[in-house]
N, C-alpha and C positions, 0 to 999 in steps of 0.2 A: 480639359477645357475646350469648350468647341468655339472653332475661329471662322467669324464669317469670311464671305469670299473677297468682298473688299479691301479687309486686313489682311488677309493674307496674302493678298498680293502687293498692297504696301509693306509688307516682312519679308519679301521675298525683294523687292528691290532696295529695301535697305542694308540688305545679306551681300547682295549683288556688288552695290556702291559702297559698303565701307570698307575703312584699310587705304583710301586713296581717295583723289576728288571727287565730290560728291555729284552726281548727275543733277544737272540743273534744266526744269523745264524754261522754254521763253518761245517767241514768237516773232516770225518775221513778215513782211509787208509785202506780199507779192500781187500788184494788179491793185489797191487798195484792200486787200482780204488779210485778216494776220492768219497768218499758218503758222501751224505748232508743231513742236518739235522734243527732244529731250535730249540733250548732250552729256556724254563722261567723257572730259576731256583729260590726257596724258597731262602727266606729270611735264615733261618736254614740250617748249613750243617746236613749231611747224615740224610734226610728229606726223605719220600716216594716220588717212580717216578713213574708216569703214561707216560709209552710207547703208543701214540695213532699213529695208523698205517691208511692213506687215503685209498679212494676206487680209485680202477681202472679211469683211466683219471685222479687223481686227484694231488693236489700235497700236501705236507706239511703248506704250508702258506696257503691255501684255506682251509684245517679242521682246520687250528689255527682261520681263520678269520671267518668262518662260525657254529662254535660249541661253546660252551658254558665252553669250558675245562678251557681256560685263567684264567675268571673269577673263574671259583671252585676252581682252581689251589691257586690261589691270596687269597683267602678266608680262606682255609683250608687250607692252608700252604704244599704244596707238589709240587713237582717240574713238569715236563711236558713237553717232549720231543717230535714233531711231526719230522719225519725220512721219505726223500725221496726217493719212488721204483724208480729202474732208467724204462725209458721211463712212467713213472707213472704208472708203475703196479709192481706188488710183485711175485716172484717165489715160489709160496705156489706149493703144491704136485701133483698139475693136469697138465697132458700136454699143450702144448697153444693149440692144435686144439680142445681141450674140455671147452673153456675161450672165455668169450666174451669181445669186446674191444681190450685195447693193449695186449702185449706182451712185459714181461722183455727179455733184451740181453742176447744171451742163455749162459747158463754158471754163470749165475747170483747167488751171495750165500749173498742172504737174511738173510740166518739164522745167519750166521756171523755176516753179518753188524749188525743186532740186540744185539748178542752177545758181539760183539766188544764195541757197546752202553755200554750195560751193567756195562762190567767190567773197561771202563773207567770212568764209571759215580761214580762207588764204588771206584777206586782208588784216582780220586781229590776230592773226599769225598764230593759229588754231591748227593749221593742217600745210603738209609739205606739199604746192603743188604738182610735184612730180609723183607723190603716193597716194592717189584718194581711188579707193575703190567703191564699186558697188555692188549689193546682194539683194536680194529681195527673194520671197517665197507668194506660189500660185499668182495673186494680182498684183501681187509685188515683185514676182518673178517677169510678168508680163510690162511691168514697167521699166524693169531692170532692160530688159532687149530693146524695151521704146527707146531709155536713153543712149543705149548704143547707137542707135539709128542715129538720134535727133545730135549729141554731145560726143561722141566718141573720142573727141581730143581731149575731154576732161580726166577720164580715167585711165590709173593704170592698168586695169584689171575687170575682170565683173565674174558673178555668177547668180545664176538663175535655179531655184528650187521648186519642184513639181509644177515644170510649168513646159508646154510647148508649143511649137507657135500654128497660127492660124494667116489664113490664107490676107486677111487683112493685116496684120503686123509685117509678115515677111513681104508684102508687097509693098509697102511704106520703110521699110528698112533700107539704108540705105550711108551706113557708117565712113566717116569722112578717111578714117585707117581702120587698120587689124588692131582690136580689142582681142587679150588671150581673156577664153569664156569656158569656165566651169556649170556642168549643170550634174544634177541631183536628182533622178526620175526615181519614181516607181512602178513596178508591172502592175501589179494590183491595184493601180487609182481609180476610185470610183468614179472622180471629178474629169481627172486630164488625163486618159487612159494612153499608155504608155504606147499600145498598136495604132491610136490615131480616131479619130469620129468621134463616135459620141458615148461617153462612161458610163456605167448600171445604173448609177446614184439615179433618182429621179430627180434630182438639182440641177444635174448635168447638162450642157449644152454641145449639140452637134459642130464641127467644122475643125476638130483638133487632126493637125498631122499628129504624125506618126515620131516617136522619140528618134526614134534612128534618121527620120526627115529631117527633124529639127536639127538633129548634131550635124548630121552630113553639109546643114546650109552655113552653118558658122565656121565647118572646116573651107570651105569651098568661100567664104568671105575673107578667111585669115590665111590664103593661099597652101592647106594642109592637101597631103595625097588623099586619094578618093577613097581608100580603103583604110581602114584601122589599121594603126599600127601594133599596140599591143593588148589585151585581155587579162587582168589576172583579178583570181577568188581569193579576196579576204581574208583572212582568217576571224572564223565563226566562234565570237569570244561568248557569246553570251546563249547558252543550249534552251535557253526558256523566249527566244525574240524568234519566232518561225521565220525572220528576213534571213537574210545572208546579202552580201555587199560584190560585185565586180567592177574591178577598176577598167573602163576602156578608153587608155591613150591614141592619139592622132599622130603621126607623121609629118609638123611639121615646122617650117620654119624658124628660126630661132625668135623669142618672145612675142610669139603668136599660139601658142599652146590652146589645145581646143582637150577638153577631157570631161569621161561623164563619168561620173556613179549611177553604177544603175543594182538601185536598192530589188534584189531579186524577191519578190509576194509581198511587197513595205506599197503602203498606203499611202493618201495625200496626205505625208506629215513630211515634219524634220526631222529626221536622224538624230538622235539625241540622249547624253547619259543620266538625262532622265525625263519627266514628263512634262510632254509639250501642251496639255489641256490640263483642267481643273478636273475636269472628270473621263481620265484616261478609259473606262472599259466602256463608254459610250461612245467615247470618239475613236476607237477603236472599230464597232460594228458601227456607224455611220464613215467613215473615213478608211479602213481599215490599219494595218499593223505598223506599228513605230521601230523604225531601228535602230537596235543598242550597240551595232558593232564598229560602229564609226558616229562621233558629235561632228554634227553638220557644223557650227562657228568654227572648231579646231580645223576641219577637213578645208572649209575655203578657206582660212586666215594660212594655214601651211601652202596654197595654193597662190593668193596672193603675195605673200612675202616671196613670192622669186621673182615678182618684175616691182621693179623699183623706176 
């Protein structure tokens, strides 16, 4: 029986959500604008919230349906807010003509709407305020470090996926404390090339540091030594994903943890056990390789769950 692509992504979030509360879409009022959202909320009130922010083009039911959050969500008891940019991109700190893809409606206040999340989530007694973290991938990744900038007393935690910063974010950054920050590269990005400038992709846009730029400014924001502390390879569970996985830790302070994955020949994608597109061998040679050796939700949610 062949299933179009719309049911099957309504099958795949109904795979997701049952067994537990059901993910309920609704809409909040930021500015006069409703902005939308999709919540699965825990079992437990004021339970930790994982904020996960989509990438450009993308929308909130498509990283519910295509990530692995549900499920960790469901497991380990924390709640799980996926939040729509409007025209599906996110107002993070870069101009649109430095942005590849769409373009938020100008005037666009992201950081509200996120905050709005927030303090609604803590007042119907939806989320602990002491545990609300945030994630995001590429324009969601780029958001994710806006809000560090803009809110950093909100979270406890953050991580950012294929994404690194430009000379306009890190110079607008400017976190009120040490956020501990996970991030997720890849060498092989065609989009946010992992050496910095500007990616193969003809999509791509010039002015990206460098991954190792990028970690070095959040060690040196969360008072971490200047030099890595430790390096280690994976282990290469899956011999058919040509990536492989190096953990590299920081040196620093206590609950200030700065740490990267760096997905070695992996693509602008998520990590993930299984497929992050509808049509994996295309977004494959546009985006390059996905890696199976490590699920990007399990790898943050294990990485948040130590600051509380």
């Amino acid at each position: 029986m062949r299933v179009s692509g719309l049911a099957l992504v309504l099958v795949l979030v109904l795979a997701v959500t049952c067994g537990g509360n059901p993910a309920l879409s609704d809409t909040i009022d930021i500015n006069g604008i409703a902005r939308s959202y999709i919540l699965q909320r825990a079992d437990a009130r004021a339970a930790p919230l994982v904020i996960v922010l989509h990438g450009n083009t993308q929308t909130g039911s498509a990283m519910m349906a295509r990530s692995s959050w549900p499920a960790v969500a469901r497991r380990e008891h924390f709640s799980v807010v996926f939040p729509d940019g409007l025209n599906r991109a996110w107002a993070d700190l870069r101009p649109d003509t430095t942005r590849a893809g769409r373009a938020p409606p100008k005037g666009t206040d992201d950081v509200g709407f996120i905050v709005g999340l927030v303090e609604k989530f803590i007042a119907d007694g939806t989320a602990d305020s002491k545990r609300i973290y945030l994630t995001g991938i590429s324009n969601g990744g780029a958001m994710t470090m806006t809000m560090i900038g803009a809110r950093a007393d909100l979270f406890a935690a953050a991580a950012a996926v294929i994404f690194n910063l430009t000379d306009d974010i890190a110079n607008a950054i400017h976190p009120s404390r040490p956020v501990p920050m996970l991030m997720i590269n890849g060498t092989a990005d065609p989009l946010i090339p992992y050496q910095g400038g500007r990616g193969t992709s003809r999509f791509a846009q010039p002015g990206f540091w460098s991954t190792e730029k990028t970690f070095a400014f959040w060690r040196r924001i969360n008072g971490c030594e200047a030099q890595d502390a430790t390096s280690v390879d994976l282990e290469h569970r899956d011999r058919n994903d040509p990536t492989t996985v190096t953990r590299i830790e920081s040196h620093c302070p206590p609950g200030r943890d700065v740490v990267l994955y760096r997905i070695n020949n992996g693509g602008h994608r998520m990590p993930g056990s299984f497929p992050d597109a509808r049509f994996p061998r295309l977004v494959n040679a546009f985006l390059g390789p996905q890696n199976r050796d490590i699920d990007g939700a399990e790898t943050i949610w294990d990485f948040f769950r130590r600051f509380p």
